[in-house]
C-alpha positions in Angstrom: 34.8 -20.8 -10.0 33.8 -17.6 -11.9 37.0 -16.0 -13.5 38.1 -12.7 -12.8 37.6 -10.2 -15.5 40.8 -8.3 -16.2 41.1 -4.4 -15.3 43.4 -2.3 -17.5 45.2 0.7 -16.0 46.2 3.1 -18.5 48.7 5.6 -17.4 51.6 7.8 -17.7 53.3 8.6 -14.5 56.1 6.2 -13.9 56.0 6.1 -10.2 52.4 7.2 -8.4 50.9 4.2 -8.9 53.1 1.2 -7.7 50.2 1.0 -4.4 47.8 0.0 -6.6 49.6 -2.1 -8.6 50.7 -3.8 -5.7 47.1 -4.1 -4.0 46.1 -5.9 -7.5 49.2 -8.1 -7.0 48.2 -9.2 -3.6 45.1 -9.8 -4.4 45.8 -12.0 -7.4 43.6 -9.8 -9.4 44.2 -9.7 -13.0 45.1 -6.7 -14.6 47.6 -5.1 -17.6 49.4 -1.8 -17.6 48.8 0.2 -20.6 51.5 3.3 -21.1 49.3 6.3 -22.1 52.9 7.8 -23.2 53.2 6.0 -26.4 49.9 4.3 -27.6 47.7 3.4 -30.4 44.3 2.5 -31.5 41.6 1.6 -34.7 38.9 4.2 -34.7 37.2 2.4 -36.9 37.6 -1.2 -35.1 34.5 -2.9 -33.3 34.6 -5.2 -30.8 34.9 -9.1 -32.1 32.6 -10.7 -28.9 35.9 -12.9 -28.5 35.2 -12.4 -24.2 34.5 -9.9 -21.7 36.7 -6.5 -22.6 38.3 -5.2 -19.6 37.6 -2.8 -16.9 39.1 0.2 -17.9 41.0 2.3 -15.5 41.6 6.1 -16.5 44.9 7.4 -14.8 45.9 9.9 -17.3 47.8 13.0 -15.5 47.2 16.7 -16.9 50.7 17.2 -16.0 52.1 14.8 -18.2 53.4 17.9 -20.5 56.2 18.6 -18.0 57.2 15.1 -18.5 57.4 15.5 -22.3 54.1 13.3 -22.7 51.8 16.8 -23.4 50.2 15.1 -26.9 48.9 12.1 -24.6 46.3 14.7 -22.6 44.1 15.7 -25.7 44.9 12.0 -27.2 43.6 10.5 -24.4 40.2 12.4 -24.6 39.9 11.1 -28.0 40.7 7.4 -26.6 38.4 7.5 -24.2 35.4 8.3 -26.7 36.0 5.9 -28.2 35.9 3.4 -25.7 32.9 4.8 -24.3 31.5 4.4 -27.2 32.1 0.5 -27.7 29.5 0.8 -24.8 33.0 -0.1 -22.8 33.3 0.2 -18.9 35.5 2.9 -18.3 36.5 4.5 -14.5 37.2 8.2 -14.5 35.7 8.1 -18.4 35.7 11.1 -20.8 33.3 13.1 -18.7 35.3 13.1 -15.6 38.9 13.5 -17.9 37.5 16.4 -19.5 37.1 18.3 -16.2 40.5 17.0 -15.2 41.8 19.1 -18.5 39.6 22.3 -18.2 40.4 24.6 -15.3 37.4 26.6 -17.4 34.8 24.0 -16.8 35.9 23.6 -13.4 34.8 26.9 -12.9 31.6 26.8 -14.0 30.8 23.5 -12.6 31.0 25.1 -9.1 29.3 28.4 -10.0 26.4 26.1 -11.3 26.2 24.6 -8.0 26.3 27.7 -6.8 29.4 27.1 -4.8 32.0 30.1 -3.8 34.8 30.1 -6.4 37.6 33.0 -6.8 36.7 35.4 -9.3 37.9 34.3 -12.7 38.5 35.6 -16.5 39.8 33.7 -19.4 41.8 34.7 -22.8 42.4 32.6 -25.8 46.0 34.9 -25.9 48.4 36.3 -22.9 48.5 39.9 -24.9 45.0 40.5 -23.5 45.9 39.3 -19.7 46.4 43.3 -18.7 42.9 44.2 -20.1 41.6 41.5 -18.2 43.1 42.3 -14.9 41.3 45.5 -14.9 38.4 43.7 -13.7 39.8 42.3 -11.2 41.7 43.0 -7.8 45.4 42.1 -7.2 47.0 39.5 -6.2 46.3 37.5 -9.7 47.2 34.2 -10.8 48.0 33.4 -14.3 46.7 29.5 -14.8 47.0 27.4 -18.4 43.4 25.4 -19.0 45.2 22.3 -18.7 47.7 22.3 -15.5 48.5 19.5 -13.2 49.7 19.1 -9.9 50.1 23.4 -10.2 52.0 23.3 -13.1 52.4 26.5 -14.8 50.8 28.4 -12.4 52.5 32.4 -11.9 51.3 34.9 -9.2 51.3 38.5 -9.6 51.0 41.0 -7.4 50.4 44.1 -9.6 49.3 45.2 -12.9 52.8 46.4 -13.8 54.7 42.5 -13.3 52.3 41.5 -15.2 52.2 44.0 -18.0 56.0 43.0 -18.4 55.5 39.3 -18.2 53.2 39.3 -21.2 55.4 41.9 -23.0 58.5 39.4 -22.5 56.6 36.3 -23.8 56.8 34.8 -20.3 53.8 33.2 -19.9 52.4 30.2 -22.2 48.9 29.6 -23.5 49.6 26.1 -22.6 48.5 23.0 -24.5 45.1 24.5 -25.6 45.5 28.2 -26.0 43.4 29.0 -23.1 44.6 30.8 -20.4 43.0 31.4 -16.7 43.2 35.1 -14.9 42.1 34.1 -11.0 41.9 36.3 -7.8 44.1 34.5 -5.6 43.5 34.3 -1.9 46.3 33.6 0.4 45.1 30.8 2.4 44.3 31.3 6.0 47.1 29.8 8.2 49.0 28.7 5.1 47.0 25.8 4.3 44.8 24.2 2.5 42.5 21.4 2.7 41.7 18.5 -0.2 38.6 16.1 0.0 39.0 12.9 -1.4 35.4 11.0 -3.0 35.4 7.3 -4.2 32.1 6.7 -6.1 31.0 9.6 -5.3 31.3 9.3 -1.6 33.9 11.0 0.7 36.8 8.7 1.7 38.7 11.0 3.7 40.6 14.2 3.7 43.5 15.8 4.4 45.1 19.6 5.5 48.6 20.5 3.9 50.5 23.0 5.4 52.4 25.1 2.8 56.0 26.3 3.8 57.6 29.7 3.4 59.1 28.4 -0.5 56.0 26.3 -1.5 55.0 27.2 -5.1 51.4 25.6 -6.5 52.6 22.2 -6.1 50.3 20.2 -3.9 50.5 16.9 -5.0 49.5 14.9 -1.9 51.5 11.7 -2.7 54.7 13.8 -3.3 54.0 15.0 0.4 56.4 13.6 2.8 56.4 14.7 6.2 53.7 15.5 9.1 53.7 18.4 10.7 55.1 16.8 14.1 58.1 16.2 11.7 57.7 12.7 11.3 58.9 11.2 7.7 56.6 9.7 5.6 57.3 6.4 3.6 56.5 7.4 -0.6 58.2 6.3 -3.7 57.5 9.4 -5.0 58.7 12.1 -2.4 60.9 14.1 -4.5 63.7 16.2 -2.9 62.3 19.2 -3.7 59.1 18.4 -1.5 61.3 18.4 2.0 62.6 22.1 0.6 59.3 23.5 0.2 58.4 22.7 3.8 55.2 21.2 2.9 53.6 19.1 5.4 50.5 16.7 5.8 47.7 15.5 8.1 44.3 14.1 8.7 41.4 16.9 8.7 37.8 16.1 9.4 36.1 19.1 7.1 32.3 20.3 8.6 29.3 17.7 7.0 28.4 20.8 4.8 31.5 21.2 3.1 32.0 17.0 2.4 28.4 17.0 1.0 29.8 19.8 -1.4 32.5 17.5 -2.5 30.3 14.6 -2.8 28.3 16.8 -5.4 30.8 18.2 -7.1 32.2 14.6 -7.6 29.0 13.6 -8.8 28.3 16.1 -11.3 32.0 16.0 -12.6 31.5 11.7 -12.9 34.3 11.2 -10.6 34.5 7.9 -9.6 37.4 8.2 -7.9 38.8 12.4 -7.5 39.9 15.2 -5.2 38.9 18.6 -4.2 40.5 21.2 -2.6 39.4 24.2 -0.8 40.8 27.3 0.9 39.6 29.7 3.7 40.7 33.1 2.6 43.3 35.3 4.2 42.1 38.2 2.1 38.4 38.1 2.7 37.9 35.5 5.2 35.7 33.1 2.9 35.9 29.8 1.9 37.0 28.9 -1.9 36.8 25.8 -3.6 39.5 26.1 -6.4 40.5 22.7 -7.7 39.0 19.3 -9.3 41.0 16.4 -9.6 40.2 13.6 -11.5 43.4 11.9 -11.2 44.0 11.0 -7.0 47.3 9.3 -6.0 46.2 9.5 -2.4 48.2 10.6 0.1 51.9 9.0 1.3 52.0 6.8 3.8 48.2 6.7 4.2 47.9 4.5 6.9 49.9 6.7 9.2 48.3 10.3 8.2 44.6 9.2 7.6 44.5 5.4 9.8 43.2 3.1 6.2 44.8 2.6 3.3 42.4 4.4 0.6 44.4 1.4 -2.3 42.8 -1.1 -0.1 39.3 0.6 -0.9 39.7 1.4 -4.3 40.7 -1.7 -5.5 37.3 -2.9 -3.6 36.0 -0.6 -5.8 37.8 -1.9 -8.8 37.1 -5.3 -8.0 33.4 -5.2 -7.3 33.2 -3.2 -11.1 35.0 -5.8 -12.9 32.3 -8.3 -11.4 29.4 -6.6 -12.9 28.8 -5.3 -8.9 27.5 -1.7 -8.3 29.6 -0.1 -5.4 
């Protein structure tokens, strides 16, 4: 009987991935938890050919600042270069993470495949937002480099809200100093759509429908109701989520727009990632706007998309750790 090589999954959030750890569990697939929150490692240590190192599964959250956990984003770049360079095999590796972390990068990623993207400036300090803004049209959203599940995102709707915000010291550089001035385009019918890719390949998607006290928060697994009203089962619905009004369901996008994701997901080395786009209330075009490296998948998947996407990925997983090519 050939033994199972381990998988490690290294990550911070303490709730978003019971599924998977419970698929593995199932399965009787060996596997460790590693806490991203409060790790170490020898730069200078070579492997010692004692075995087969494990698979090594990247599930680092950008947002793991507003958790007090910020220094584990830019450590975990430096982690993962390292493994990488052990010649270690590493899912969502340092390529893919360091699109997760660069809303910049995102950017140009999608302007290189000459996809539509809003119009977008960036400033290494928040005293030259206002300068910037005269080169664009209002409404304007104020993004850090390094976000996360919409963190830290402020709108503004003229040049004068935002002239005081930056004289009151209300808006951070973020983690990085790098800050993001971006058009922002109401979305048509108040929602959005998000395309999920495993290697590289669409797995499904889904439309959220933003309520009348939504902010940037569109975390699919923290999602949990459909639009019929129906509840959706999630260990991490938080209360706030029923608040916002936000509410979920299966979307089949055109073929054009999933063979867009499927490059985008290619180029950025996602092997497992979202990405969302918009159709414009101001101009009536479609935006994409957001990479995701980091996927929780949907809540209650079976009943909002008809599979459970854990199921798949730990296929995915699985047939890695065997030396397999998916």
């Amino acid at each position: 009987m050939t033994r199972k090589r381990p998988i490690a999954i290294y990550y911070e959030h303490p709730h978003w991935f019971n599924p998977l750890f419970a698929e593995l569990e199932r399965r009787d697939i060996p596997y460790q938890r590693i806490d991203a929150g409060s790790h170490r490692f020898n730069p200078a240590a070579i492997p010692n050919g004692d075995g087969e190192p494990p698979l090594f599964f990247n599930r680092m959250s950008p947002s793991a600042w507003k958790r007090g956990r910020g220094s584990a984003i830019l450590y975990t770049l430096q982690y993962l270069a390292y493994l990488e360079s052990l010649g270690s095999s590493v899912i969502n590796g340092l390529h893919a993470f360091t699109f997760e972390v660069s809303k910049v990068l995102q950017v140009r990623l999608l302007r290189r495949l000459e996809l539509p993207v809003p119009r977008t400036l960036v400033v290494n300090d928040p005293s030259q937002l206002p300068a910037a803004a005269a080169g664009l049209a209002f409404p304007l959203l104020v993004k850090p480099n390094i976000g996360g599940s919409g963190a830290g995102i402020i709108r503004f709707d003229d040049p004068e809200s935002l002239t005081r915000a930056v004289e009151s010291n209300r808006i951070s550089a973020g983690l990085d100093g790098t800050v993001l001035l971006q058009e922002y385009h109401p979305p048509e019918g108040q929602s959005i759509v998000r395309i999920e890719t495993l290697a590289g390949r669409f797995l499904y998607a889904i439309r959220v429908h933003l309520g009348p006290e939504a902010g940037f928060d569109l975390c699919p697994a923290d999602i949990c109701s459909t639009p019929e009203g129906f509840a959706l089962e999630s260990s991490a619905c938080p209360a706030g989520a029923a608040k916002a009004g936000l509410t979920v369901e299966r979307f089949d996008p055109p073929a054009g727009l999933i063979a867009a994701a499927e490059r985008i997901a290619r180029e950025a080395h996602l092997d497992v990632g979202g990405i969302e786009y918009l159709e414009s209330e101001r101009d009536g075009r479609l935006y994409f706007y957001d990479i995701n490296a980091l996927s929780n998948f949907v809540a209650d998947p079976v009943r909002v998309v008809g599979f459970d996407p854990t199921v798949r990925l730990v296929d995915f997983l699985a047939e890695k750790a065997n030396g397999g090519r998916p």
